[in-house]
C-alpha positions as CSV (number, residue, x, y, z in Angstrom):
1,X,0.0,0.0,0.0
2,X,3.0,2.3,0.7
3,X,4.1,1.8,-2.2
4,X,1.4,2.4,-4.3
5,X,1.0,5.5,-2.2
6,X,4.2,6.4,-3.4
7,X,3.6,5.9,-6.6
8,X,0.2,8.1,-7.0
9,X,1.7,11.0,-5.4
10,X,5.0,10.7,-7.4
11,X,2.8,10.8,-10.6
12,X,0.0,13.5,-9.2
13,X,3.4,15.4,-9.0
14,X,4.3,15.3,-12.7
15,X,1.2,16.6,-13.7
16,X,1.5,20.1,-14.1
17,X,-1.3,22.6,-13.4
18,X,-3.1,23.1,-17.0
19,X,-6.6,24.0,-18.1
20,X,-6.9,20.3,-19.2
21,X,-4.3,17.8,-19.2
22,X,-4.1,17.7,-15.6
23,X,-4.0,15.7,-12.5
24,X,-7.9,15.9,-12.3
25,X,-8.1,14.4,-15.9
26,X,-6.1,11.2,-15.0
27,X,-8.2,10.9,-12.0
28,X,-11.5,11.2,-14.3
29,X,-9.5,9.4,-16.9
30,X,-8.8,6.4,-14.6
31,X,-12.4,6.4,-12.9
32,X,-14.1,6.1,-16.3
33,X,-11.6,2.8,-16.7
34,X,-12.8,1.8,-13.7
35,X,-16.2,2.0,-14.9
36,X,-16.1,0.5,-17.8
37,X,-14.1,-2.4,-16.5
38,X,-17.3,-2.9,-14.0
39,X,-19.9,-2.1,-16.0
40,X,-18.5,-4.3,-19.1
41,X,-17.2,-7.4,-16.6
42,X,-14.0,-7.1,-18.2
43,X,-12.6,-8.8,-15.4
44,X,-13.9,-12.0,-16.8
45,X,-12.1,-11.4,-20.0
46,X,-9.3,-9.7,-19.5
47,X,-6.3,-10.7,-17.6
48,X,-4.8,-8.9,-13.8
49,X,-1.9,-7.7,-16.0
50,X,-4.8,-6.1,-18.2
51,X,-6.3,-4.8,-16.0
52,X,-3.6,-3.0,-13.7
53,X,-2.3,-1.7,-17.4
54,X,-5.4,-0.2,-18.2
55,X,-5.6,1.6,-14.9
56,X,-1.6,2.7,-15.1
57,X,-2.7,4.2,-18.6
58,X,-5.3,6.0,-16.7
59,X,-3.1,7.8,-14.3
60,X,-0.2,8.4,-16.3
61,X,-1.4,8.9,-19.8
62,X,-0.9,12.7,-19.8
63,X,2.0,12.7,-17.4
64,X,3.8,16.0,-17.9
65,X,1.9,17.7,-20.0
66,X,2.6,21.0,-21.4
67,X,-0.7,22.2,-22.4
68,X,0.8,21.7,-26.1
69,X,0.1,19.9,-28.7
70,X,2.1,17.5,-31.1
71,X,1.5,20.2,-33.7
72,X,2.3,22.7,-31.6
73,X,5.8,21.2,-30.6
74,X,6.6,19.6,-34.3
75,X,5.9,22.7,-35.3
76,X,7.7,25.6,-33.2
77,X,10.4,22.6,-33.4
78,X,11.0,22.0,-29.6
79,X,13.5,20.0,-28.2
80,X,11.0,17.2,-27.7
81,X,9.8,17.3,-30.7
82,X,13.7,17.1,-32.1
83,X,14.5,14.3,-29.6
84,X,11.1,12.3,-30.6
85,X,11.3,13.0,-34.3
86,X,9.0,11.0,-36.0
87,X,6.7,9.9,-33.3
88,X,3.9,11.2,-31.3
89,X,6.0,14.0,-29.1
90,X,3.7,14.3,-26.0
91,X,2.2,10.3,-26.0
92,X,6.2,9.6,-26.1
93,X,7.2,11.4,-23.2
94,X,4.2,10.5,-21.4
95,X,5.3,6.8,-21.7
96,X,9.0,7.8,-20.8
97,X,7.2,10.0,-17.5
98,X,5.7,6.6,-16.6
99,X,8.8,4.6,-16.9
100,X,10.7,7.0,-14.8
101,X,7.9,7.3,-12.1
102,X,7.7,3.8,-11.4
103,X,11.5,2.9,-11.9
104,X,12.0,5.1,-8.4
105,X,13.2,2.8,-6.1
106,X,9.6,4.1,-3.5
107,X,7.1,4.3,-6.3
108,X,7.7,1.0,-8.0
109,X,4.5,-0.7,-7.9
110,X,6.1,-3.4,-10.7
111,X,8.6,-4.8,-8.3
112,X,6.9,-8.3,-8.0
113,X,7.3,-9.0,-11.6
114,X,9.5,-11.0,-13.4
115,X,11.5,-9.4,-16.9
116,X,8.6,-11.5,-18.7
117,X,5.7,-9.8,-17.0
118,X,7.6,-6.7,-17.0
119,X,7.9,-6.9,-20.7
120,X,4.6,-7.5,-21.0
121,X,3.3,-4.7,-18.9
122,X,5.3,-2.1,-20.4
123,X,3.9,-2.9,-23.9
124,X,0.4,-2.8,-23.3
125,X,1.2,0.7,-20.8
126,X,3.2,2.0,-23.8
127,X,0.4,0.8,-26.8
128,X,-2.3,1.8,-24.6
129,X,-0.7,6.0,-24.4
130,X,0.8,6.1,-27.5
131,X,-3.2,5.1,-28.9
132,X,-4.4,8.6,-26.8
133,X,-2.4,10.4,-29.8
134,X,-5.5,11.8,-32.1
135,X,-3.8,10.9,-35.6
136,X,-3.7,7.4,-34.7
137,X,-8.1,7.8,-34.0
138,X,-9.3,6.3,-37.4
139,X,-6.6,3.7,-37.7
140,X,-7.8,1.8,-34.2
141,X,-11.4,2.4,-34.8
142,X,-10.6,0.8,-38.6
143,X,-8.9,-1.8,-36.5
144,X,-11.5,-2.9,-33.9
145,X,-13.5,-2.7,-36.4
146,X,-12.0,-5.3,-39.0
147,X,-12.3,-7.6,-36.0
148,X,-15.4,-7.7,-35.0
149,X,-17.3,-10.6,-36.1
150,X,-21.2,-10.0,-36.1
151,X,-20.8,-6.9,-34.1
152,X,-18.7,-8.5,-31.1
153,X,-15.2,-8.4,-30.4
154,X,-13.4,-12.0,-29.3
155,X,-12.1,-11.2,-25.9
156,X,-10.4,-14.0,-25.5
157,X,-7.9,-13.4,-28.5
158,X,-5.1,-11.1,-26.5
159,X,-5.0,-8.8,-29.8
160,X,-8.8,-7.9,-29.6
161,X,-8.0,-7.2,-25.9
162,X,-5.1,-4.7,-26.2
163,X,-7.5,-3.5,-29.0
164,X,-10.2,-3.0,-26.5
165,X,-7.7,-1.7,-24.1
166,X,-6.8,1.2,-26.9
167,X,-10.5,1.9,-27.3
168,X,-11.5,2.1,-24.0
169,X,-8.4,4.8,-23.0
170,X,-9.5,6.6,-26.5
């Protein structure tokens, strides 16, 4: 419990004080999860590493966020937009915020896990943030989409999960 305690006020703490991408928006962000996750009885379908992901996406999906966007940055040509070149600038550095959070000694709430499970935690955490980048929106809806079979997604294929997982944070 400490250490989760650790961990949410170490990433309340990288959040900076913006009109929107904010500490209160990963707390509204993570409580819709939440719902969802009861309301859908995704616990039936989706794994513990699933779920904790989807909540870590919650709370740290806008981790550090400027109150700029991607066009913004690419554009004015900021040093994270130089560092992260070709990618999405602010879902990368969210991802790297995340990995720095937890990787303090105090906030890491991953310490249980073996390399495998770390492995496959950090991929669905990093899928799951670098989805919340707006020019990736058609592409996953086109996606989930060409996977649904009679209007229902196959929860227990892992892809239409991580799928779900990208919809759900969307």
């Amino acid at each position: 419990l400490g250490t989760l305690l650790h961990f949410l006020k170490a990433a309340s703490a990288e959040y900076h004080h913006v009109p929107y991408h904010n500490w209160n928006h990963a707390m509204d962000v993570t409580q819709y999860i939440y719902y969802q996750i009861t309301l859908g009885h995704l616990s039936a379908s989706f794994t513990k590493m699933e779920l904790l992901a989807l909540l870590i996406i919650g709370i740290c999906h806008d981790m550090g966020h400027s109150g700029r966007s991607n066009t913004f940055n690419v554009k004015a040509q900021t040093p994270l937009s130089l560092l992260y070149k070709d990618q999405p600038v602010m879902e990368t550095f969210h991802c790297s915020s995340a990995i720095k959070t937890v990787a303090k000694p105090k906030c890491n709430i991953l310490h249980a896990l073996d390399n495998a499970q770390l492995h496959d935690f950090w991929v669905l955490v990093i899928d799951g943030i670098l989805a919340t980048d707006m020019s990736q929106h058609q592409k996953i809806i086109d996606e989930v989409l060409k996977r649904t079979g009679e209007g229902k997604l196959d929860l227990t294929n892992p892809q239409n999960r991580a799928s779900m997982m990208k919809i759900i944070i969307k």
